[in-house]
C-alpha positions as CSV (number, residue, x, y, z in Angstrom):
1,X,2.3,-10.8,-9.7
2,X,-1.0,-9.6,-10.3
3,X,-4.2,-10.0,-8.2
4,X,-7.1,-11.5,-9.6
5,X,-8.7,-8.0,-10.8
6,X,-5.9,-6.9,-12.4
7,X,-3.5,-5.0,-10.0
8,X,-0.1,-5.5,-9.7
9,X,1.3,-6.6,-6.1
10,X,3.0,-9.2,-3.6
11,X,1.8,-11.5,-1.6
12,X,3.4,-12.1,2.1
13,X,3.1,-13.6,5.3
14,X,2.0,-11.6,8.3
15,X,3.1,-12.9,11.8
16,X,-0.1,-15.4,12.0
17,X,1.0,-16.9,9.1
18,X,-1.8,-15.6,7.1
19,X,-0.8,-14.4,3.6
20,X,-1.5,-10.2,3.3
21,X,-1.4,-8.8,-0.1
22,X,0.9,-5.7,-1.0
23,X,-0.2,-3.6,-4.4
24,X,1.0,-1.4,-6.2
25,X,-0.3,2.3,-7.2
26,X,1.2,2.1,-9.7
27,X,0.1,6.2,-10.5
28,X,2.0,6.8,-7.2
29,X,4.9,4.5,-7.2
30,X,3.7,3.0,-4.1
31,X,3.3,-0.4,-2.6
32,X,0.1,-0.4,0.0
33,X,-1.9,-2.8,2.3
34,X,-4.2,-0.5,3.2
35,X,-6.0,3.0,3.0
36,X,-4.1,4.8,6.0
37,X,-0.7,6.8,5.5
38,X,1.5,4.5,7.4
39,X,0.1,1.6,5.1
40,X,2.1,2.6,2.5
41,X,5.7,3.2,0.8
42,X,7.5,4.3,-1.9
43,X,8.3,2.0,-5.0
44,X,11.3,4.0,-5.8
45,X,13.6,2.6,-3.0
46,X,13.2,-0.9,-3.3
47,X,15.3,-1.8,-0.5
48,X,13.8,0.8,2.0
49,X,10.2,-0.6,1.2
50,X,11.3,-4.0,1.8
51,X,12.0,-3.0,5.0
52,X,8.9,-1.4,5.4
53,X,6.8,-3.9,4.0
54,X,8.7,-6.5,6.3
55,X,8.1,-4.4,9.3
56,X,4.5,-4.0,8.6
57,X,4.1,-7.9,8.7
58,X,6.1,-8.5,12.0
59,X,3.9,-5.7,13.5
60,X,0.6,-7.5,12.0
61,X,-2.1,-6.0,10.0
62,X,-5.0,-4.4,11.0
63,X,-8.0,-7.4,11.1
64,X,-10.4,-7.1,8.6
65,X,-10.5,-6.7,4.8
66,X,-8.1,-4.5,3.1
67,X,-9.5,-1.5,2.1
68,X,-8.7,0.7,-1.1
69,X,-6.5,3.2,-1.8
70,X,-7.7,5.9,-3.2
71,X,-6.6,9.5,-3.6
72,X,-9.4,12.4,-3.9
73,X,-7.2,14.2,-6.8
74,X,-10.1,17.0,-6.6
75,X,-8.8,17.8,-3.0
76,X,-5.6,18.5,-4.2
77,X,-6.0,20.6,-7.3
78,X,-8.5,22.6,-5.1
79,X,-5.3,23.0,-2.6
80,X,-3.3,24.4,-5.4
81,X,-6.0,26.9,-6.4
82,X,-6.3,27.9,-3.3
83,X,-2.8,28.7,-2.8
C-alpha cells in the first residue's frame, strides 16, 4: 500500500496502539521505520521480516517522527576506491 507521497509500505500497530508505518527501499529490498541499522530488514525473507517487523512493534518505536532512510552512495564508492 502506498503512502501518500508515493512510497510503497505497511501500516501496523505499535504496542500503544498507535499505527507506525513500515516502507519499503525498494533500491535495497528493505522494509524500514526508521534511519538507524536496527530499523530495518530485508525484503527477501518475507517471513523473517515479519518477525522483525512484529518484534519492532511489541518493543515500541522510538517517539518522534520517522525519519528518512537514506544511504550516502558516495561513501561507498569512495570505500571501494580506496580499497
Amino acid at each position: 500500500m502506498a503512502a501518500e507521497d508515493g512510497r510503497p509500505g505497511l501500516s501496523v500497530k505499535d504496542r500503544h496502539s498507535r499505527i507506525r508505518r513500515v516502507y519499503v527501499n525498494v533500491s535495497f529490498y528493505w522494509f524500514y521505520w526508521g534511519d538507524q541499522p536496527d530499523e530495518r530488514t530485508s525484503c527477501l525473507n518475507l517471513e523473517a521480516a515479519i518477525d522483525r517487523i512484529e518484534q519492532a512493534a511489541r518493543s515500541g518505536w522510538r517517539t518522534g517522527e520517522q525519519a528518512e532512510l537514506c544511504i550516502d552512495l558516495g561513501k561507498i564508492a569512495d570505500a571501494y576506491r580506496r580499497a
